[in-house]
C-alpha positions as MATLAB code, in Angstrom:
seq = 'XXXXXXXXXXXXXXXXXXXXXXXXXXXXXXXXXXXXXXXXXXXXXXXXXXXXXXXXXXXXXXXXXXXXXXXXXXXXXXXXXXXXXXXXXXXXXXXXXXXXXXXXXXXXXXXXXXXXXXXXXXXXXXXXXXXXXXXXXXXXXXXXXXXXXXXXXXXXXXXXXXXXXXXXXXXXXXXXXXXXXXXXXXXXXXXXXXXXXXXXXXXXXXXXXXXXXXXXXXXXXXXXXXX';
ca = [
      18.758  -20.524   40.990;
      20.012  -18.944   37.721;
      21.368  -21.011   35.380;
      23.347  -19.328   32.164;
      22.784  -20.184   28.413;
      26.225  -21.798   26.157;
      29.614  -19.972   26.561;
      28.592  -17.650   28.941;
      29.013  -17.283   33.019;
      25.679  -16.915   35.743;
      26.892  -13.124   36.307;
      27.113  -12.140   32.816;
      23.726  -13.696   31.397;
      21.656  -12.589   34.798;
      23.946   -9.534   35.614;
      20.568   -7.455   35.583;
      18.659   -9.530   37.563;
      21.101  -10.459   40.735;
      21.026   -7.646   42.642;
      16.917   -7.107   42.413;
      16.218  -10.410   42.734;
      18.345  -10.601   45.738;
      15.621   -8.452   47.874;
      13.206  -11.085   48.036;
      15.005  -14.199   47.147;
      18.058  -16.152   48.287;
      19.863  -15.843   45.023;
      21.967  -18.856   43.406;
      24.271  -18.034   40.082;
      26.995  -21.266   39.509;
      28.580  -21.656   36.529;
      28.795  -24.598   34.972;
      31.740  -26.867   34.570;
      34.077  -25.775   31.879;
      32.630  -21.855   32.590;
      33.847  -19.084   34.601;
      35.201  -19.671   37.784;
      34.021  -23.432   38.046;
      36.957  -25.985   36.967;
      37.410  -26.868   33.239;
      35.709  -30.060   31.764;
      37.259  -32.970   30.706;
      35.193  -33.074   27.492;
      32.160  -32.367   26.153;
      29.668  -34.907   24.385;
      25.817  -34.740   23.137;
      25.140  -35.736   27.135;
      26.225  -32.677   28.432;
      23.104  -30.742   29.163;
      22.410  -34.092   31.291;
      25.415  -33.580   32.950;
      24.657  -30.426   34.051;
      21.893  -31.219   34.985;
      23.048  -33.761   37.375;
      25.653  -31.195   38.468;
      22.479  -28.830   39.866;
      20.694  -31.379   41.337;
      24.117  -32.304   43.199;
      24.449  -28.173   44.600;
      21.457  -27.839   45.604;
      21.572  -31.167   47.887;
      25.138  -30.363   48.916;
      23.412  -26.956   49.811;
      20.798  -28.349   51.695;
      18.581  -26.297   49.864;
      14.225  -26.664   49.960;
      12.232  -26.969   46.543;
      14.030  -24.431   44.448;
      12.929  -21.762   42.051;
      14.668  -23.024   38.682;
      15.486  -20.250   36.161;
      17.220  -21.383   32.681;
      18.694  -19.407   29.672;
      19.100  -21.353   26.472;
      21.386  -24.042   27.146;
      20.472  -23.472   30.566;
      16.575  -23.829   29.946;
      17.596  -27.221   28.557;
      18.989  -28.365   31.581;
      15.983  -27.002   33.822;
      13.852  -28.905   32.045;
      15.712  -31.943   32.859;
      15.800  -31.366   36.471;
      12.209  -30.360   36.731;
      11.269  -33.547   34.358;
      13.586  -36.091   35.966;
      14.262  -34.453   39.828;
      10.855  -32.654   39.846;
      10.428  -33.397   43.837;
      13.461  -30.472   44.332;
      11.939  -27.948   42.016;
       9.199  -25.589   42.910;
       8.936  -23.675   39.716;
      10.204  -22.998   36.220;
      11.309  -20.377   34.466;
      12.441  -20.818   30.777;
      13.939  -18.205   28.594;
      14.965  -19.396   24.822;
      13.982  -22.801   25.893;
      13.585  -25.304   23.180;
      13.123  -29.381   23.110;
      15.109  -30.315   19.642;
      17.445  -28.698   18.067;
      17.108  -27.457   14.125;
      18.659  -25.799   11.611;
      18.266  -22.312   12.445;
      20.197  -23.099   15.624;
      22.159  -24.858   14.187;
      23.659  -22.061   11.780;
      24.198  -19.842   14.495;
      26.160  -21.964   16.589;
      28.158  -23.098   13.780;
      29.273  -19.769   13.335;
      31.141  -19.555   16.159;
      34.031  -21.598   15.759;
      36.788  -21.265   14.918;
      36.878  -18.626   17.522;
      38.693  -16.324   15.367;
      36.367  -14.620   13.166;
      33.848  -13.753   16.253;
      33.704  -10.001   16.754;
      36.822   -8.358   19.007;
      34.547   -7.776   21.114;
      32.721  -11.119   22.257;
      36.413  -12.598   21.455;
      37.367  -10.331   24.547;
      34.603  -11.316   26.408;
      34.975  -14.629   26.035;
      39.056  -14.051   27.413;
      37.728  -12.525   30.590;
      34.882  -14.973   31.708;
      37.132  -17.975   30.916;
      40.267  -17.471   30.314;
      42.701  -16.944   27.761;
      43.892  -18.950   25.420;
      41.465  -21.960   27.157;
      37.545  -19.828   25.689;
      39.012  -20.880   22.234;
      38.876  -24.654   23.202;
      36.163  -24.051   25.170;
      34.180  -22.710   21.819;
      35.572  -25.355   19.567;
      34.656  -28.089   21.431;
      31.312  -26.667   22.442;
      30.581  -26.938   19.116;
      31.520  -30.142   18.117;
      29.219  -31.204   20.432;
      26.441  -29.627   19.953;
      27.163  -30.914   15.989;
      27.445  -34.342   17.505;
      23.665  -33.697   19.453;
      22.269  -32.088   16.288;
      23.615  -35.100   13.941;
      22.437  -37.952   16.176;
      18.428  -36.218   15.802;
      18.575  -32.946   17.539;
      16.340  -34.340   20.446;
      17.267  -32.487   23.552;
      14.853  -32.523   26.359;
      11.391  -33.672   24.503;
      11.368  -36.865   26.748;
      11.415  -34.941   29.689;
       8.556  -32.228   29.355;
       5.864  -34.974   30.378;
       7.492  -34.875   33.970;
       7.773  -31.118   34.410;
       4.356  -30.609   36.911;
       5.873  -27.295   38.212;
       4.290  -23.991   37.625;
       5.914  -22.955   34.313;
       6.982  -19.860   33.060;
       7.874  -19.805   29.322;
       9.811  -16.409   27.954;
      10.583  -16.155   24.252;
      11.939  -13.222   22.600;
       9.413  -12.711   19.329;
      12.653  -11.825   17.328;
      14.984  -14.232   18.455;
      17.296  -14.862   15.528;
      18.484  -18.621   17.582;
      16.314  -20.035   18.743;
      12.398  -20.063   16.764;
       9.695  -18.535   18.469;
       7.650  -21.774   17.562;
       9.464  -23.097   20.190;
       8.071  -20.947   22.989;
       4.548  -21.747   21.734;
       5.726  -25.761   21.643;
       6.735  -25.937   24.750;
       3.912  -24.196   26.070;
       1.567  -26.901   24.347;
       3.609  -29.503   26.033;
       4.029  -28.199   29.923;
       0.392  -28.389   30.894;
       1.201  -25.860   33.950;
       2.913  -23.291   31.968;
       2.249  -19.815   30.556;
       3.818  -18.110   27.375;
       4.929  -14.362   27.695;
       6.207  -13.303   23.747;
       8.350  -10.346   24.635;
       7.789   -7.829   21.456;
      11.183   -6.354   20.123;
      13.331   -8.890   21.714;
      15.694  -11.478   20.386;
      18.028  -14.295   22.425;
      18.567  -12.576   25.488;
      15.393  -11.284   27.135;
      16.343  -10.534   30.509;
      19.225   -8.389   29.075;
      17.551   -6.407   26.446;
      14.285   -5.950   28.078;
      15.103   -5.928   31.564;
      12.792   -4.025   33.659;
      10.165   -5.492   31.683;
      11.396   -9.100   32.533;
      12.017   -8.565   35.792;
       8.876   -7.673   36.598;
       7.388   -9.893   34.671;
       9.529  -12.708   36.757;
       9.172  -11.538   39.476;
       5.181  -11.319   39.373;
       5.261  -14.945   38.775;
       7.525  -16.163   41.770;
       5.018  -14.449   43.885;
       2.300  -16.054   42.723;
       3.951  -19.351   43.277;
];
């Protein structure tokens, strides 16, 4: 199961790993609620990385699904960590890409950059339009960021009470140049999961599985067969 990082949809962040993956694996891509093609949210608050996770925990039993291969981007590492440290009985392993456990101020200044939605580039503007809809990706933005504001002003702590539950095999992947998210996060988290393993992906930034893709593909894909 492939779970997308903040404003995007499962297709767009994993677009280069469906297809492959596919061959050996029953592939899973939702989007969350308030992304895509799943219905719009109601509102969003500093609890809704928990909600989400709650919402995956909820397919895969309405699925019917065994233990599940978990793999998160960003915001969507977040929430794999929470249903590997809270539902660990449904999750076989973990995969973590731009994970962190707190938020800071590096993050912080990134995300705040986005709203309004106005002075992003054309292009991600456009991008935004076609994955969610237009005019609703310019609420979407505003209030994702209010929240995450809310999260960050209430102590930033996302997911470090989980990691003592996660007892999955653990992949951790962290771009060395990622301008979001600190690579001291990768090695943190891999000092905190006990059965994990770090891969620092030289030259990349945010989005490993898109700029490096053969190389994390295989490199995922090594891993799942191992476990």
């Amino acid at each position: 199961m492939l779970l997308h990082g903040a404003l995007g949809t499962g297709t767009a962040h994993f677009r280069e790993q469906i297809d492959e993956f596919s061959l050996e694996y029953q592939v899973i891509v939702p989007d969350m609620l308030g992304y895509g093609k799943s219905g719009r949210r109601d509102f969003f608050d500093e609890h809704f990385h928990q909600r989400d996770a709650e919402d995956v925990l909820a397919l895969v039993r309405h699925l019917g699904l065994p233990r599940v291969h978990l793999c998160g981007f960003s915001d969507g590492a977040i929430v794999a960590m929470m249903v590997a440290g809270r539902y660990g009985d449904w999750v076989r392993s973990l995969v973590l890409i731009g994970g962190q456990t707190v938020l800071d101020e590096q993050t912080m200044e990134t995300t705040r950059e986005w709203s309004p939605g106005d002075r992003l580039p054309m292009g991600f503007q456009e991008a935004l339009a076609r994955s969610h809809g237009d005019p609703y990706w310019r609420e979407l933005v505003a209030e994702y960021v209010d929240a995450v504001e809310c999260l960050y002003q209430s102590g930033g702590d996302i997911v470090r009470d989980c990691l003592a539950g996660i007892a999955c095999q653990t992949l951790i992947i962290q771009g060395a140049s990622d301008p979001w998210v600190n690579p001291e996060h990768g090695k943190r988290l891999h000092e905190s999961i006990s059965t994990s393993e770090l891969e620092m992906f030289t030259g990349a930034g945010h989005e490993v599985q898109r700029e490096q893709p053969r190389a994390f593909n295989d490199c995922v894909l090594s891993f799942l067969s191992a476990h």
